[in-house]
C-alpha positions in Angstrom: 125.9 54.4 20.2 125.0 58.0 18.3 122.5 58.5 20.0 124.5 58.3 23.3 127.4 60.2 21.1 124.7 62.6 20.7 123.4 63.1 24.2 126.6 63.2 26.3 127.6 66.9 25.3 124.1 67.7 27.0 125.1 65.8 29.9 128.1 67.3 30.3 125.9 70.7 30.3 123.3 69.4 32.5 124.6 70.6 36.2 124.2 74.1 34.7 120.3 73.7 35.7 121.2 73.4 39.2 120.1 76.4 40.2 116.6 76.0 39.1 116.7 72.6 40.6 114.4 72.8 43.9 111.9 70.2 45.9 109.6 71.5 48.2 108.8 67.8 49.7 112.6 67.9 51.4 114.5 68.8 54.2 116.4 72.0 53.1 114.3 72.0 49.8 116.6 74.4 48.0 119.8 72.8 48.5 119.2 69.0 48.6 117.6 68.3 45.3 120.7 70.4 43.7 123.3 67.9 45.2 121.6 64.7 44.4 120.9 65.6 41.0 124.4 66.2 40.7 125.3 63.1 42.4 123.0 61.1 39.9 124.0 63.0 36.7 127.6 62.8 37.5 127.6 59.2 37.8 125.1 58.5 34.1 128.0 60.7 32.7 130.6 59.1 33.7 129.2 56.0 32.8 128.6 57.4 29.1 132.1 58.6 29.0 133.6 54.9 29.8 130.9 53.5 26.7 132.1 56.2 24.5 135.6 55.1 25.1 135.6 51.7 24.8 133.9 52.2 21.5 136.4 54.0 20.0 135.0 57.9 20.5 138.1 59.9 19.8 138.6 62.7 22.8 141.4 65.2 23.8 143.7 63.4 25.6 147.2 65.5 25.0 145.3 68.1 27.1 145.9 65.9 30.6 149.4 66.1 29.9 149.2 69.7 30.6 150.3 71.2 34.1 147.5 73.5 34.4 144.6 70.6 34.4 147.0 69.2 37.5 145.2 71.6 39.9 142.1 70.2 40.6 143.1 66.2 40.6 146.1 67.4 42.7 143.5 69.0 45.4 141.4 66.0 45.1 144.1 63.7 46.0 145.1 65.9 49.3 141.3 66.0 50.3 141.3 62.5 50.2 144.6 62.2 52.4 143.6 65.0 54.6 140.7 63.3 55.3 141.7 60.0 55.8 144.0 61.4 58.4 141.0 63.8 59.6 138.6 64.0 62.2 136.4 61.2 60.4 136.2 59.9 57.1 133.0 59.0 56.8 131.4 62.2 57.3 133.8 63.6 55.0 132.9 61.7 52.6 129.3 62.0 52.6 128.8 65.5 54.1 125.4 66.4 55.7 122.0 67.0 53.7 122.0 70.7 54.5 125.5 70.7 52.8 126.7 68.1 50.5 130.0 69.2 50.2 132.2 66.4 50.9 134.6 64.3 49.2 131.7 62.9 47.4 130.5 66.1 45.8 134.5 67.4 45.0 134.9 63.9 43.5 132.2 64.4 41.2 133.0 68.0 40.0 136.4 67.3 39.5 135.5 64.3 36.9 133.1 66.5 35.0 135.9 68.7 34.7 138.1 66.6 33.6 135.3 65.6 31.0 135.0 68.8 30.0 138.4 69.2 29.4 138.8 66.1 27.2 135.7 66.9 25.0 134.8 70.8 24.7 135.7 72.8 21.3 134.4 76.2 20.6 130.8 75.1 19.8 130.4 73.4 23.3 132.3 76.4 25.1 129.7 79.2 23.0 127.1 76.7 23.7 128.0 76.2 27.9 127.8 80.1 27.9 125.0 80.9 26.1 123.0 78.2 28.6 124.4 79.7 31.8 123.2 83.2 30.6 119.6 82.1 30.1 119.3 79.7 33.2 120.8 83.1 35.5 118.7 85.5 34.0 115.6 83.1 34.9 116.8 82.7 38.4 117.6 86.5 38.7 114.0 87.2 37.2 112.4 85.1 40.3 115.0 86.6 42.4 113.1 90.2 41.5 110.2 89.1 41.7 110.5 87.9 45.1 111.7 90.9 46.4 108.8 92.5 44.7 106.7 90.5 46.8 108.2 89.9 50.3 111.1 92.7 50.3 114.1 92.4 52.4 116.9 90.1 51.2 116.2 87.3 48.5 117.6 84.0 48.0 115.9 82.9 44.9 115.9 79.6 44.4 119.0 78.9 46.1 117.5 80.0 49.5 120.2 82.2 50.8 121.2 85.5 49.8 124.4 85.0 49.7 124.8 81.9 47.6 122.6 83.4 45.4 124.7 86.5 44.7 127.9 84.0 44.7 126.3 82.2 41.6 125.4 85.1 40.3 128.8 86.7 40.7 129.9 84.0 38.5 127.6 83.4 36.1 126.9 87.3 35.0 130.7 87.0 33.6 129.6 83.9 31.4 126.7 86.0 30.8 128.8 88.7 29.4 131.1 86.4 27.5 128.3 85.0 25.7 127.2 88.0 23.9 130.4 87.9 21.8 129.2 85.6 19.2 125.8 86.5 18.7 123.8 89.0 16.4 123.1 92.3 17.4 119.7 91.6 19.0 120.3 88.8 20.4 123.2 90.5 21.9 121.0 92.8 23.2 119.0 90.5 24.7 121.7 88.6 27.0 122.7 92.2 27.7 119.6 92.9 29.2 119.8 89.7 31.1 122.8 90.5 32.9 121.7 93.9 33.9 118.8 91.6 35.5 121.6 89.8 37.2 123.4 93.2 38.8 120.3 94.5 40.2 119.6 90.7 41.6 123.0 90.6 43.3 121.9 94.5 44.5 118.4 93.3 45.9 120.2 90.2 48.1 122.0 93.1 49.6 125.6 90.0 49.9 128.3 93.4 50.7 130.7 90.5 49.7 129.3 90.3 46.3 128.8 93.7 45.8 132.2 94.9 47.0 134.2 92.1 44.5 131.8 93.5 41.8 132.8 97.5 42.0 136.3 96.3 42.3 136.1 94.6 39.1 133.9 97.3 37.9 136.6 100.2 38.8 139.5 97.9 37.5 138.3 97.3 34.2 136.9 101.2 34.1 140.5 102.2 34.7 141.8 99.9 32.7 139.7 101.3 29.4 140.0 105.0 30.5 144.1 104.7 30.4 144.4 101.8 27.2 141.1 102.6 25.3 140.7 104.7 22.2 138.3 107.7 21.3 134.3 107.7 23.0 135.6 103.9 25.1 138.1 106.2 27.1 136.4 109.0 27.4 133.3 107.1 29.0 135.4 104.7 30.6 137.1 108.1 32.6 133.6 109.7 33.3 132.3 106.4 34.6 135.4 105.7 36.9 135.3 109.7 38.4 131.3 108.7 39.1 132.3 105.8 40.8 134.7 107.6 43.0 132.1 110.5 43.7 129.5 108.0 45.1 131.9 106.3 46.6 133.1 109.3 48.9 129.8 110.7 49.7 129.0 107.0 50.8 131.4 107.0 53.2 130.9 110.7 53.9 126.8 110.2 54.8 127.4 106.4 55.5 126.0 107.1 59.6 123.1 108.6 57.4 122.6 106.0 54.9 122.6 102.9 57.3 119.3 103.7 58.0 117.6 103.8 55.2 115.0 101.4 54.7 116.3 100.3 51.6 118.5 97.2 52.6 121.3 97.1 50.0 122.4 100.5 50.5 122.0 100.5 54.5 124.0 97.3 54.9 126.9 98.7 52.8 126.6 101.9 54.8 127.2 100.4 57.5 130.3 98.6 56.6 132.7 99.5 59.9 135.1 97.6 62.7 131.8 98.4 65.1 129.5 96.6 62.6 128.3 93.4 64.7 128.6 91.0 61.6 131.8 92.3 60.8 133.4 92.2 64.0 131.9 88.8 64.8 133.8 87.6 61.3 137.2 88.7 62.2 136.9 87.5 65.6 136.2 84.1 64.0 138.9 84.7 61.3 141.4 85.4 64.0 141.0 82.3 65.8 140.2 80.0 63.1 143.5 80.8 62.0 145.0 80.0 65.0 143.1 76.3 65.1 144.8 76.1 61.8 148.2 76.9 63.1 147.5 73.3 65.2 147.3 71.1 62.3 149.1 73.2 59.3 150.0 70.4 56.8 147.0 68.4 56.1 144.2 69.8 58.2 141.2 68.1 60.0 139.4 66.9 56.8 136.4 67.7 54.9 133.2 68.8 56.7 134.8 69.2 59.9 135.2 73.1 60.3 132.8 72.8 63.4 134.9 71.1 65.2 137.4 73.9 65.2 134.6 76.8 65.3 133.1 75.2 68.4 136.7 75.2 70.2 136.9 79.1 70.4 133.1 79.5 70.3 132.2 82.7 72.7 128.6 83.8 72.6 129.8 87.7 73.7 131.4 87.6 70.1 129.3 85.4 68.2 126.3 85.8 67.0 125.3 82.5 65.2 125.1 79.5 67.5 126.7 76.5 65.1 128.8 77.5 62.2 130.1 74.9 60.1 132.0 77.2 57.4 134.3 80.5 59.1 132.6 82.7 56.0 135.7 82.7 54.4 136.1 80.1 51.6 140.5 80.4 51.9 140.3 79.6 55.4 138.2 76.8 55.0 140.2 75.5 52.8 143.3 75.7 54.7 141.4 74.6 58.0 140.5 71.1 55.9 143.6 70.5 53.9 146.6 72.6 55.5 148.8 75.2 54.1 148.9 72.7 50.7 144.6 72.5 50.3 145.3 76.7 50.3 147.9 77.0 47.8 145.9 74.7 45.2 143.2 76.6 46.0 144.4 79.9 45.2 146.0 78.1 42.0 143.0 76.6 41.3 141.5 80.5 41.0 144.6 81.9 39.2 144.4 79.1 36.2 142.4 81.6 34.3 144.8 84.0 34.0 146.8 81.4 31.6 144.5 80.5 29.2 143.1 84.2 29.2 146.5 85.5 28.0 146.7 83.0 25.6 142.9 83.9 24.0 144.8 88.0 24.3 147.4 86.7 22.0 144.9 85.2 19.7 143.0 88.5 19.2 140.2 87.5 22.0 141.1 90.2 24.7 137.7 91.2 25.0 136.9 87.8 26.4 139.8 86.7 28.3 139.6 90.1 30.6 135.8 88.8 31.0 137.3 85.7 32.4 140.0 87.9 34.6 137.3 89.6 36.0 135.3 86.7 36.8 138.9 85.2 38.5 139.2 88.4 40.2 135.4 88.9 41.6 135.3 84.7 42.6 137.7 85.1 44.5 137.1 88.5 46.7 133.6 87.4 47.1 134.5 83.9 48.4 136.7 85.8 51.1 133.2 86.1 52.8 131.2 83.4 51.7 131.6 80.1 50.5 130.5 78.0 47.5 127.7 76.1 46.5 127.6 73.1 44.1 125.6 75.4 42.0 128.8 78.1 42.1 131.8 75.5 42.7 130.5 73.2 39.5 130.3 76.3 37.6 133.5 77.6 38.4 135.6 74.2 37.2 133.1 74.1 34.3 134.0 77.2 33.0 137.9 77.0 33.7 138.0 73.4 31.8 135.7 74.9 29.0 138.5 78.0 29.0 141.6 75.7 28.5 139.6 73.7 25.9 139.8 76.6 23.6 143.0 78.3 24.4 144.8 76.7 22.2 144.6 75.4 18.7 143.8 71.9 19.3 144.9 69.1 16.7 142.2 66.7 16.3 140.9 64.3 19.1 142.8 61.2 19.4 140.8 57.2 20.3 142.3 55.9 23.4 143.5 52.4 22.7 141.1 49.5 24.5 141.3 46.1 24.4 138.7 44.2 22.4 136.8 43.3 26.1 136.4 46.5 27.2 133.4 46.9 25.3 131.4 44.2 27.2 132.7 45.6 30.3 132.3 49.1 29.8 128.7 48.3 29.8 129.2 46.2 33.3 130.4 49.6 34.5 127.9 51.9 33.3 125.3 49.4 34.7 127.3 49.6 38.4 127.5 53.5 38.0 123.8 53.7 37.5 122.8 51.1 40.1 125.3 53.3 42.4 122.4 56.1 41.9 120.0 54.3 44.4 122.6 54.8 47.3 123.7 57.8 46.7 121.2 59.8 45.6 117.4 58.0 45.9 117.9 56.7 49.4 119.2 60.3 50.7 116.5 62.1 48.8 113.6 59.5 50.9 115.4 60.3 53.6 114.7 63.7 53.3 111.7 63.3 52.4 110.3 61.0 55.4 112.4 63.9 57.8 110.4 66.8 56.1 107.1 64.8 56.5 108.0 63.9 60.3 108.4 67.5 60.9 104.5 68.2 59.7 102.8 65.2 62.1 105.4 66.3 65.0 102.2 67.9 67.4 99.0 66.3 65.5 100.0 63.0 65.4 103.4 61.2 67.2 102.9 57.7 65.9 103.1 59.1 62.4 105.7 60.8 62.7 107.6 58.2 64.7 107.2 55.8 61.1 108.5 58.6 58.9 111.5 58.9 61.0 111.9 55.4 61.0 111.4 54.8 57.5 114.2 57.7 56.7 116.8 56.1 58.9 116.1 52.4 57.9 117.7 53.8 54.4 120.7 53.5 56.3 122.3 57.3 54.6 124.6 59.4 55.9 121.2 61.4 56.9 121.9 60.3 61.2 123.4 63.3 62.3 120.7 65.6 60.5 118.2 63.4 61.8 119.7 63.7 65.5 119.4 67.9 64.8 116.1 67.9 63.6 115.1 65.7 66.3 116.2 67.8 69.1 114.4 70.8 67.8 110.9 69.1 67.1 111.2 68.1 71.0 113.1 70.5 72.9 111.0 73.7 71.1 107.8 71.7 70.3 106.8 68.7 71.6 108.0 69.0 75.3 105.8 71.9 76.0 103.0 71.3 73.6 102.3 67.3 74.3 101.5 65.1 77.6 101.1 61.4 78.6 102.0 58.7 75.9 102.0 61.1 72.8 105.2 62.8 74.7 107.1 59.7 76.2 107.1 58.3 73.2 108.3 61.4 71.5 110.7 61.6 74.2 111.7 58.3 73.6 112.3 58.5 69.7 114.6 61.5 70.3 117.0 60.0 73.0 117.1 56.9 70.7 118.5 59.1 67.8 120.7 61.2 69.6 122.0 58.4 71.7 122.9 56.6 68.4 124.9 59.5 67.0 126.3 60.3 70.3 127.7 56.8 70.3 128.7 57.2 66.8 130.7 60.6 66.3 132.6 61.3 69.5 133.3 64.7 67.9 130.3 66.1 67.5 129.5 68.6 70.3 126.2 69.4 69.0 124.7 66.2 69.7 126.4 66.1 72.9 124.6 68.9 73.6 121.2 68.1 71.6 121.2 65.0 73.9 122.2 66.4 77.3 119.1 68.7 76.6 116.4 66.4 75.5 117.2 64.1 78.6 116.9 66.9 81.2 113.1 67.2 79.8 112.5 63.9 80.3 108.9 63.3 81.5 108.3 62.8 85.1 107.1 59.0 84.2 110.3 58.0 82.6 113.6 58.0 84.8 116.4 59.8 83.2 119.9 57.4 82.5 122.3 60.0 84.8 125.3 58.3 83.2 124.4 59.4 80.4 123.6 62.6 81.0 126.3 63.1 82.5 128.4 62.1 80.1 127.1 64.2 77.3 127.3 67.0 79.7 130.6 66.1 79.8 131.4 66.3 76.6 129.6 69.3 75.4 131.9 71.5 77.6 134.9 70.0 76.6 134.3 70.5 73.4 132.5 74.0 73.5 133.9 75.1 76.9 131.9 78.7 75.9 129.0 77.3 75.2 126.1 78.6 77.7 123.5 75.7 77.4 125.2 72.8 79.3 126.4 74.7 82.3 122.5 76.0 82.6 121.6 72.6 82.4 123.9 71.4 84.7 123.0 74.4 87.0 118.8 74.1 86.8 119.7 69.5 87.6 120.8 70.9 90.6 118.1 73.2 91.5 115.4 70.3 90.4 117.5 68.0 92.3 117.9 70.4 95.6 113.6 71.0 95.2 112.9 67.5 95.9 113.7 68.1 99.4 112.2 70.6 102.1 113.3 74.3 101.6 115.4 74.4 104.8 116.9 70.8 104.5 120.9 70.6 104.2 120.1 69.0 100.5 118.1 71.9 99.4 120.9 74.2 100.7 123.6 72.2 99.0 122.0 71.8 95.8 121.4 75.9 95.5 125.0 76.4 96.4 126.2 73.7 93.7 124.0 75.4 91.1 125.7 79.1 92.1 129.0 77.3 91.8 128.6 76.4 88.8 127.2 79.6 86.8 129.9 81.2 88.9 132.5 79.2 87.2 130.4 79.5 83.6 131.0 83.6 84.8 134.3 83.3 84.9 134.6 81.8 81.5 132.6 84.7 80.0 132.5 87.7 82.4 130.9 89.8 80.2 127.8 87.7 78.6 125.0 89.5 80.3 122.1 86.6 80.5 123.9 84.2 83.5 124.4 87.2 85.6 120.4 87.6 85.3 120.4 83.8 86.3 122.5 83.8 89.3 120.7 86.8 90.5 117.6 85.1 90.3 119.6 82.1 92.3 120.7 84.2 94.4 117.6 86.3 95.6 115.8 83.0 95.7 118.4 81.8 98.2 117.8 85.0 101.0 120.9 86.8 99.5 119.3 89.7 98.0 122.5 92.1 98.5 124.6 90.0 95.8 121.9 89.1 93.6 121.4 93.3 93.1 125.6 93.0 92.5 124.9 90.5 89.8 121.8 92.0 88.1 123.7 95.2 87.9 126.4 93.0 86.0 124.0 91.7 83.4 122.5 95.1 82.8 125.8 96.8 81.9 126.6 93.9 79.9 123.5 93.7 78.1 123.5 94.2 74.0 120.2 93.4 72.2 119.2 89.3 73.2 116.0 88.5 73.6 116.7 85.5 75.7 118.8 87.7 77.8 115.5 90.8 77.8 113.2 87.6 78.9 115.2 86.3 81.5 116.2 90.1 83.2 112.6 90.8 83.0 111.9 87.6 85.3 114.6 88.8 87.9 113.1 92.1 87.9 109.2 91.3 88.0 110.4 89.1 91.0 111.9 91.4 93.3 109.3 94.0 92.1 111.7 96.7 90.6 108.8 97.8 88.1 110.7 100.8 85.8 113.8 98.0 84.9 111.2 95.3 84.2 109.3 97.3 81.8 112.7 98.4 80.4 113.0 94.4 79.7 109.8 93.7 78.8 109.9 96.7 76.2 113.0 94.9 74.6 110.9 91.4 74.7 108.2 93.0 72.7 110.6 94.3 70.3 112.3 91.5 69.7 109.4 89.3 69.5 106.1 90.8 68.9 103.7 87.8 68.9 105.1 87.6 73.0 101.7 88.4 74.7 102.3 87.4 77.8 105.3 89.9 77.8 102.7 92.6 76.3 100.2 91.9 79.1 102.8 91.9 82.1 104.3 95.6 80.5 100.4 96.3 80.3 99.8 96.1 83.9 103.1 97.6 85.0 102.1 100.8 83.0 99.0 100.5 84.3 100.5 100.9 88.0 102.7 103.7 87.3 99.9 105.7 85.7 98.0 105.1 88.3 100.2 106.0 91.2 100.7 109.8 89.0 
C-alpha cells in the first residue's frame, strides 16, 4: 500500500495535463482524448481513494462538514434531477464526442474535488500550482508558435481559440500564485511564463478573455494605486492613467483600428451593437432567455441546449447553423437546471472569495487577491464562452486546493471501516477499473474507426462501410455523432463524387444510421434534417421510403420552423416530382405551383433572408411569369448581406434571364467568398469579356 499511498497525490494532479493531452487518430482530436483520459483517471482514483480508506489512510474529513464544499455536490444532485426530468437522460448522461460534458464528466470533477478537498495541505496546493504554471506556459509556447507559423487566431492544443484563452484565463492566476514560494530566479522564470500566457490569450484574439483580463488588470491597478505604499502606488497610478489613455484613443480610432491586419486589435476594435457576432449573441441571449422562462425550475437537462437554440433559430440573425451552447456559460446553466443550476453556479464562482479573506487575515493577501482576480476574470470571460474539461476541472481543482489551506487544519482523521472492507475495497477498485473499457476504450475506438471512415469515404466505400460498423458495434453513446458525420461524408462528398454500387451502398449506410437515430431521439432536429436530406439524393436505382421522408420533413420544421433546408427540400420534391411529366401537363403545372407555395410560405416566416427570394424567382421565371420573378429578385437583392450560398444562387437567376452587370456583381462575391470556385471565375471571365467587347 505505500506505493499506492505514494502515487495517489500524483493522480489527484494528473488532469492538470489535459491540455497537452491530444490524438490525432480521432474524431475531434483535440477534445476527445482530453475527456476520456479524464474519464479513465477519474475512475483509477477513485478506486485508490476507496483502498486507501479501507486501509486505514487518515484524510480530512471535518472539511465535508463545511457549507462551502456543499456547492458543487448540491449542483450535482440538481443536474441529476434536472435531467432525469429533461429532454433525455441518456444523452445527458453521456454527452456527445465533440463535447463530453454531461453528467458523466460533472460526476467525475466533482469527486476529484471532493478528493482534493479531503487530502491537499500546503505542499500539495504549492505543488498543484507550480504544475499548472509549467503545463500553461508549454501550451502557450505552441500557442506562439503556431501563430508564428499559420497567423490568424490559434487554438493550441485545445483547437479553439476561445477555450484556449478560457484555460489560459485561469491558469495564468495559478501561474501567478505560484511564484510566491519560490527563489528569486525561479520566480523569475514562472514570471516569464505567464507573460507567455498574456500574449497567448492576445494572439487568439477571445475579446471575452481579453476584456475579463483588463478588467481585472484595472481593478487590481486601482486597487494598489489608492492602498499601496511608496514606488507600488506610484506605478500602480501611472499604469492605471496608461490604461485609460489606450483605452480612449481605442474607442476614439476604433472605425480605424478594425482594419488593421493584426487580428487581436481589429476584433476589439470593432466591438459595437452593429458588430455581426455581437448582435447575433444578444439576439440568441434574448430568446434563450425567454426558452428559459418556459421551464424555470429545473430546466431541460444536460446537453440539451439545442433543443431550445433550434426553437428560435432564424438564419437573418444567426450566423452559425447548429449551436449547442448560447456562448454564455450563466445561461446555459440556467437553460439545463433552472433558476436553482444558476444560483449554485454563481455560488460555485463566488466560493473563493471565502477562503481568500480568510488567507488576508492570515497575512497571505498577496495570494488571496490572485485568487479574487482569477474569480473575477472566470467569471466575465464565461459570460461569452463556455468551459472545457481542461478549464472546468481546473477551476474545482483550484477552489478545493484553496479551502484546503484556508484554515489551520488539525491533523487528518481514519475513517472507521469494518474489518471486510478491505477485501472489498479491492472488489471495487477492480469494478472501477473494468468500468474504464466502457467508458473510455470503447468511445475512444469509436472515434477512431469514425476518423478512419472519413479517410476511405471516396477511395474506397466498402472500407469505410467496416470502420463505421466496427465503431457502432461498440455500442457508445457515439450514434448521434455518427449520424452527423454520416450526413456530411454523403450529402457534400459522396453523392456528387461516386456512381453505381460504390454510391448505393454509401447511400444505403447513411439512411441506415440516420434512420436509427431518427427512431431513437425524437428531439433531435438535426437528424431529422440530416435524414430528410440524404433521402432526397437518393440514387435513381433505389426508390425513396416517402413516409419517411415525409416524416422527417415533418419534423425538422416543427422543430426548427426557421430553418431553410427542409422547406427547399420540400420545394425542389415537388419540382422533381412535377418534371416527371410533360411541361404543359396539369401535373407539371401543379407541382410548380406547390413548390411556389411553399417558399412563399418559407417567405413569410423570414421575409427578409435574401437567398429564397433568388429561388422563387428562378421558380417563377421558369414558370412564364417573368414580371414577379423580377419583384422577387429585387427582394433578395435588397436583402442581401455577404452569403455565399445566397451570391451562388442570385448569380444563377441572373445568368438565366441574361442580366449580365447583376450576375457579374454575384459572381464577383462567389469569387470572394470562395476562391478555388472556377467555374464562377470562368462564367465572370466571359461576361467581362462581352462587355469589353461591346465598348
Amino acid at each position: 500500500m505505500n506505493y499506492v499511498e505514494r502515487a495517489y497525490p500524483w493522480l489527484l494532479l494528473s488532469p492538470v495535463i489535459l491540455p497537452v493531452v491530444m490524438w490525432g487518430g480521432l474524431i475531434y482530436p483535440y477534445l476527445v482524448p482530453k475527456t476520456l483520459f479524464f474519464y479513465a483517471i477519474s475512475l483509477v482514483t477513485i478506486g485508490v481513494f476507496g483502498l486507501l480508506v479501507a486501509h486505514g489512510r487518515a484524510f480530512y474529513w471535518a472539511r465535508l462538514t463545511r457549507p462551502l464544499t456543499w456547492i458543487p455536490v448540491a449542483l450535482l444532485a440538481l443536474a441529476y434531477v434536472a435531467s432525469m426530468y429533461g429532454i433525455d437522460f441518456y444523452r445527458s448522461f453521456w454527452s456527445l464526442f465533440i463535447r463530453g460534458d454531461g453528467l458523466l464528466m460533472l460526476t467525475c470533477a466533482t469527486t476529484s474535488f471532493y478528493l482534493i478537498v479531503l487530502y491537499a495541505d500546503r505542499v500539495f496546493f504549492e505543488r498543484l500550482l507550480r504544475t499548472v504554471a509549467v503545463v500553461a506556459s508549454f501550451v502557450a509556447v505552441y500557442g506562439i508558435g503556431e501563430w508564428l507559423i499559420t497567423g490568424g487566431r490559434i487554438g493550441s492544443l485545445l483547437g479553439n481559440a476561445a477555450f484556449f484563452a478560457g484555460y489560459l484565463g485561469i491558469a495564468f492566476f495559478a501561474t501567478l500564485a505560484s511564484a510566491q514560494s519560490l527563489s528569486l530566479s525561479w520566480r523569475r522564470a514562472v514570471y516569464a511564463g505567464a507573460v507567455l500566457q498574456i500574449t497567448a490569450i492576445i494572439l487568439t484574439a477571445t475579446r471575452g478573455t481579453i476584456v475579463a483580463l483588463t478588467v481585472a488588470g484595472i481593478t487590481a491597478l486601482a486597487y494598489f494605486a489608492f492602498v499601496g505604499k511608496g514606488k507600488q502606488r506610484a506605478w500602480s497610478a501611472g499604469m492605471l492613467v496608461t490604461l485609460i489613455v489606450l483605452g480612449g484613443l481605442l474607442f476614439a480610432f476604433r472605425a480605424e483600428l478594425s482594419k488593421v491586419s493584426f487580428e487581436p486589435i481589429a476584433r476589439i476594435a470593432s466591438i459595437s451593437l452593429s458588430d455581426g457576432t455581437v448582435s447575433s449573441r444578444l439576439f440568441i441571449w434574448k430568446n434563450m432567455v425567454t426558452e428559459i422562462q418556459k421551464s424555470p425550475w429545473l430546466g431541460v437537462g444536460t446537453e440539451h441546449i439545442d433543443s431550445l437554440f433550434n426553437r428560435f433559430y432564424d438564419p437573418t440573425q444567426i450566423y452559425e447553423q447548429w449551436f449547442d451552447r448560447s456562448h454564455n456559460a450563466f445561461l446555459d446553466y440556467a437553460a439545463q437546471y433552472g433558476i436553482g443550476g444558476l444560483l449554485l453556479y454563481l455560488a460555485l464562482i463566488a466560493s473563493f472569495i471565502i477562503p481568500a479573506r480568510r488567507l488576508e487575515a492570515r497575512g497571505e493577501s498577496r495570494v488571496a487577491g490572485i485568487f479574487v482576480l482569477l474569480a473575477t476574470v472566470y467569471a466575465i470571460q464565461n459570460f461569452f464562452v463556455f468551459d472545457t474539461i481542461s478549464s472546468f476541472w481546473l477551476l474545482l481543482a483550484l477552489l478545493a486546493a484553496l479551502i484546503a489551506i484556508s484554515r489551520n487544519e488539525t491533523r487528518p482523521e481514519i475513517f472507521p471501516v469494518a474489518p471486510w472492507a478491505r477485501g472489498a475495497s479491492w472488489i471495487f477498485a477492480l469494478l472501477l477499473l473494468y468500468a474504464i473499457v466502457p467508458v473510455s476504450i470503447r468511445p475512444a475506438l469509436a472515434a477512431y474507426n469514425l476518423a478512419h471512415a472519413y479517410t476511405y469515404q471516396l477511395i474506397d466505400v466498402p472500407t469505410q462501410i467496416n470502420y463505421l460498423s466496427r465503431g457502432l458495434a461498440q455500442g457508445t453513446y457515439g450514434d448521434l455523432e455518427y449520424g452527423y458525420q454520416i450526413y456530411d461524408m454523403y450529402a457534400n462528398q459522396q453523392a456528387a463524387s461516386l456512381s453505381d454500387a460504390a454510391r448505393a451502398d454509401a447511400y444505403q449506410t447513411a439512411v441506415n444510421i440516420l434512420s436509427a437515430n431518427f427512431n431513437r431521439y425524437h428531439y433531435d432536429g438535426r437528424t431529422a434534417l440530416a435524414l430528410a436530406h440524404v433521402l432526397s439524393l437518393a440514387p435513381q436505382s433505389i426508390p425513396v421510403d416517402q413516409n419517411l421522408l415525409s416524416a422527417a420533413l415533418t419534423r425538422a420544421i416543427e422543430q426548427s420552423p426557421k430553418r431553410s433546408q427542409p422547406w427547399y427540400i420540400l420545394a425542389n420534391l415537388s419540382i422533381r416530382n412535377a418534371n416527371a411529366y410533360p411541361p404543359r401537363s396539369k401535373e407539371h403545372a401543379a407541382g410548380y405551383a406547390a413548390a411556389r407555395d411553399i417558399l412563399t410560405s418559407y417567405i413569410t416566416l423570414v421575409p427578409t433572408l435574401s437567398a429564397p427570394h433568388f429561388e422563387l424567382a428562378q421558380l417563377l421565371y421558369a414558370s412564364g411569369n417573368t414580371a414577379s420573378a423580377e419583384g422577387e429578385a429585387l427582394k433578395g437583392k435588397i436583402n442581401y448581406t455577404s452569403d455565399l450560398e445566397t451570391a451562388r444562387r442570385a448569380a444563377v437567376y441572373y445568368e438565366t434571364i441574361l442580366d449580365l452587370p447583376s450576375a457579374a456583381y454575384f459572381l464577383a462575391e462567389v469569387l470572394r467568398l470562395d476562391p478555388s470556385d472556377e467555374g464562377a471565375r470562368s462564367d465572370l471571365e466571359k461576361i467581362q469579356a462581352y462587355e469589353q467587347s461591346k465598348k
